[in-house]
N, C-alpha and C positions, 0 to 999 in steps of 0.2 A: 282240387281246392279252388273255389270261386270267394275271391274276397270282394263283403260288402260291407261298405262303410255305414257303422249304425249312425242313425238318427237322430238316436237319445242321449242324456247323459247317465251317468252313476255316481251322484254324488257320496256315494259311502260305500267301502270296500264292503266284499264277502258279504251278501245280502241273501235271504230266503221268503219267496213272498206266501202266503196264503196259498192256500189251495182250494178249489171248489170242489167240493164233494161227487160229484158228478161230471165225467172226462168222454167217454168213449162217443157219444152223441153230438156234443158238439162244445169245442174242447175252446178257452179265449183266453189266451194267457196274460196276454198284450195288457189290459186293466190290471195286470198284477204290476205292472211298471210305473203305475200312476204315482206321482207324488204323494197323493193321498192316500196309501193305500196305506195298512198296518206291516211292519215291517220287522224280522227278527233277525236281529244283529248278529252273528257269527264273530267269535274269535278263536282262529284258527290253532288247532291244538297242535304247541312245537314239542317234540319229545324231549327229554333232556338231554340226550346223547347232540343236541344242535348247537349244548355251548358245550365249547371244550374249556375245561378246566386243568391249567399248570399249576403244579406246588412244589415253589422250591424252598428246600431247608434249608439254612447257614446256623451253624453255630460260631454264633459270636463270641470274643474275650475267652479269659482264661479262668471265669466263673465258675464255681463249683457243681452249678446248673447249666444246662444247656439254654440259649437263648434264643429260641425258634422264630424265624423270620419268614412269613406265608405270602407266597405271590401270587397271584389269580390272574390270568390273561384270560379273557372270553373273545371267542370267536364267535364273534355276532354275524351267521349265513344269514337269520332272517333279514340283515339291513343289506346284504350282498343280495338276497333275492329283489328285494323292491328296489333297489339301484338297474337291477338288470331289467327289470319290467319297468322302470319308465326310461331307459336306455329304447326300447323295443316299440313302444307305444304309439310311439307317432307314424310308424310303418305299419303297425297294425290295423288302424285304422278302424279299431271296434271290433274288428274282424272276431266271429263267433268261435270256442274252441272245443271238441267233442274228446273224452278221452275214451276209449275202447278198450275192451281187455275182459276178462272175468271180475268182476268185481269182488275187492280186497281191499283190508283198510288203508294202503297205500293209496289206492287209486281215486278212494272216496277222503281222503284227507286231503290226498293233492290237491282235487279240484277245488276244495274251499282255500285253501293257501295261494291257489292261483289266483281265486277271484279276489282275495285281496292284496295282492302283490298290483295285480293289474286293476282295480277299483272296478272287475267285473260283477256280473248278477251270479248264482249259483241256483245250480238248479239239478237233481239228481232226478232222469226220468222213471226212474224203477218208482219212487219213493210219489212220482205224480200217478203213475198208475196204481199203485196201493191203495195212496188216497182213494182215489177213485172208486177203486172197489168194496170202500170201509174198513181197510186195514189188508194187513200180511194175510192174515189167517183167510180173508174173503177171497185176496189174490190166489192163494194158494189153489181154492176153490174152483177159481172159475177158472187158471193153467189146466186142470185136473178135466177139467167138463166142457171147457169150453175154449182148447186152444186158439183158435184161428179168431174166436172175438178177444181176447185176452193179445196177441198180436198185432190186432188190428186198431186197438188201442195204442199201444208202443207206437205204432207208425203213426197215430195220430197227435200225439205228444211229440212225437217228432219232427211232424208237420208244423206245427207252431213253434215251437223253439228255434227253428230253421228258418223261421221268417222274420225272426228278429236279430237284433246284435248286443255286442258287450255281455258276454253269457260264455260261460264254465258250466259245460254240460255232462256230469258224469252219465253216459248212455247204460242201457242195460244191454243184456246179450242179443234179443231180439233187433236189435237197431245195425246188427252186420249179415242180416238171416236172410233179409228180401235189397231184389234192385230196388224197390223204391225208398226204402230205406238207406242205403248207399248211397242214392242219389240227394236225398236229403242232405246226408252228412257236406257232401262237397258243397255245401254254402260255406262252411266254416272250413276251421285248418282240426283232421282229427289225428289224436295222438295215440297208439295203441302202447294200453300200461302194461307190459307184460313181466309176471310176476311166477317163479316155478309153481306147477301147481301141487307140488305136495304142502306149500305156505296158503294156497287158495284154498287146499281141501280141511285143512284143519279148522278154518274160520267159519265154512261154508258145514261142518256140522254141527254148528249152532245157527244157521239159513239157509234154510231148505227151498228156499222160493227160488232160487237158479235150479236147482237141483229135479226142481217139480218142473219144473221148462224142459229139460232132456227127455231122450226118447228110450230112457228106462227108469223101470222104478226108484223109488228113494229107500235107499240101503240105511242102515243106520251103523253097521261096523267102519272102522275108518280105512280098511283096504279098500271095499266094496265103494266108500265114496269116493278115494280118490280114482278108481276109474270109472266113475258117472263124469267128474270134475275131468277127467280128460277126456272121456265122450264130448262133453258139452264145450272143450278146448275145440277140439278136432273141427266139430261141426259147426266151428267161427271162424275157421284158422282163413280161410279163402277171401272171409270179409276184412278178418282182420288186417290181412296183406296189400288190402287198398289202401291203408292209413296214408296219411301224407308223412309222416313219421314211425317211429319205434323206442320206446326208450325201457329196456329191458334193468330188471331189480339186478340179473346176474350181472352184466358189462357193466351199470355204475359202478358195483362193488369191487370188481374187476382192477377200474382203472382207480378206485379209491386205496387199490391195497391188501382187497379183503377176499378169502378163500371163499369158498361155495359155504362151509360151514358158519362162517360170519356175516351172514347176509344179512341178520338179525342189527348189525352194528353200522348198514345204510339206512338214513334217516328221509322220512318222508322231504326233508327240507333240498337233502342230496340232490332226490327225483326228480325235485321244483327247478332246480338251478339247471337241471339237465334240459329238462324241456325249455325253460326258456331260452337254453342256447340253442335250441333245435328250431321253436320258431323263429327266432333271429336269423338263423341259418336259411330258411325258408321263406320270408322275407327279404333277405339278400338274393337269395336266387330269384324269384319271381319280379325284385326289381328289373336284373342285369337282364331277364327277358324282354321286360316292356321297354327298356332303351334302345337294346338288339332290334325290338322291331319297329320302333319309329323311325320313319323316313328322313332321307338324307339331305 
């Protein structure tokens, strides 16, 4: 993990800028940062399981009716999330954050909840290389005919995003496949989202674009996917073990209370709160070293 302090600022949370049509040649993300540039606003989607609702009944008097008395307590995590990220902030230092994993709505919710918790940019590279290639269905294509320039893409989207700061980067799978991809990541702090994959293969057969990435055909029964979805687990697991982090769906649930069966009842908001205690965490370590090693 190399932290570098951005440049820029982010005046407005959870941000997604333009994309130019054309990436693999010669890719400049950087003008997407301008002030001037057209900009679409992101408001990050909280499930509702994130406010808890209490209701308590009293019957009052000795009425012939009952007289119902409704209580509502909400537990607002979103204002617990954005207290801990400007809790975090100033250690951060712009510092860029990559999250890794198979991608699942968790992971691509997160990373917009994060970029506005911490008044980062958002940025999902799958979705810049799509662009690029005219859509899903073109990506699909070129995965299909042309992996290694379809790759070589990834890496290049990665190249640029890596050279900037204040950025929520949900990466694609490609981004834990080669060293120099790896090497990229280590500008920022990366966090691998790990989620069971029998919840990744359900989503993933309706997005076949990971699926076309593996080194076996795309099955359309859901046993046959989810062991393409653990194929293509497998053959990340090595990068994924670099992360400077972990913040698994099973252990929140875990310590939240909830059996393997109720994983469905961890909310993305849970996730949010874990990782930001994880780069706090991270940030307290990587102080207590550069004290350690200044001279006496």
């Amino acid at each position: 993990m190399e932290i570098i302090q951005a440049s820029g600022t982010c005046s407005s949370p959870s941000l997604i800028h333009p994309l130019r049509r054309h990436i693999p040649t010669g890719i400049s993300l950087n003008s997407r940062l301008s002030p001037d540039s057209s900009i679409l606003f992101l408001k990050p989607k909280f499930s509702q399981r994130a406010v808890a609702a209490v209701t308590t009944r009293a019957v009052l008097g000795n009425s012939t009716s009952d007289s119902v008395a409704t209580k509502v307590v909400e537990h607002d995590l979103s204002l617990a999330i954005k207290n801990k990220a400007s809790e975090i902030s100033s250690d951060l230092k712009g510092t860029s954050i990559f999250l890794v994993g198979i991608n699942s709505s968790y992971k691509l919710d997160l990373g917009q909840i994060l970029a506005d918790a911490l008044r980062y940019y958002y940025f999902n590279s799958d979705g810049l290389v799509e662009e690029a290639a005219g859509g899903k269905i073109n990506a699909i294509s070129i995965i299909e005919n042309d992996k290694e320039g379809y790759l070589a893409s990834e890496t290049e989207v990665l190249k640029q995003l890596s050279s900037m700061g204040r950025l929520i980067v949900c990466a694609g799978n490609g981004a834990v496949k080669s060293a120099t991809n790896l090497a990229l990541l280590r500008h920022g702090v990366s966090i691998w989202i790990d989620v069971p994959l029998d919840l990744a293969a359900k989503e993933l057969e309706e997005d076949k674009i990971q699926l076309s990435a593996s080194d076996t055909p795309i099955c359309k029964s859901s046993p046959e996917i989810l062991d393409q979805v653990a194929a293509l687990y497998n053959s990340g697991l090595d990068g994924y073990s670099t992360a400077d982090a972990t913040i698994s769906l099973q252990n929140v649930a875990s310590q939240l209370g909830y059996g393997y069966d109720e994983l469905d009842a961890v909310t993305v908001e849970d996730m949010c709160m874990e990782v930001l205690k994880e780069i706090e965490r991270l940030m307290r370590v990587k102080k207590m070293m550069e004290e350690a090693a200044r001279p006496f």
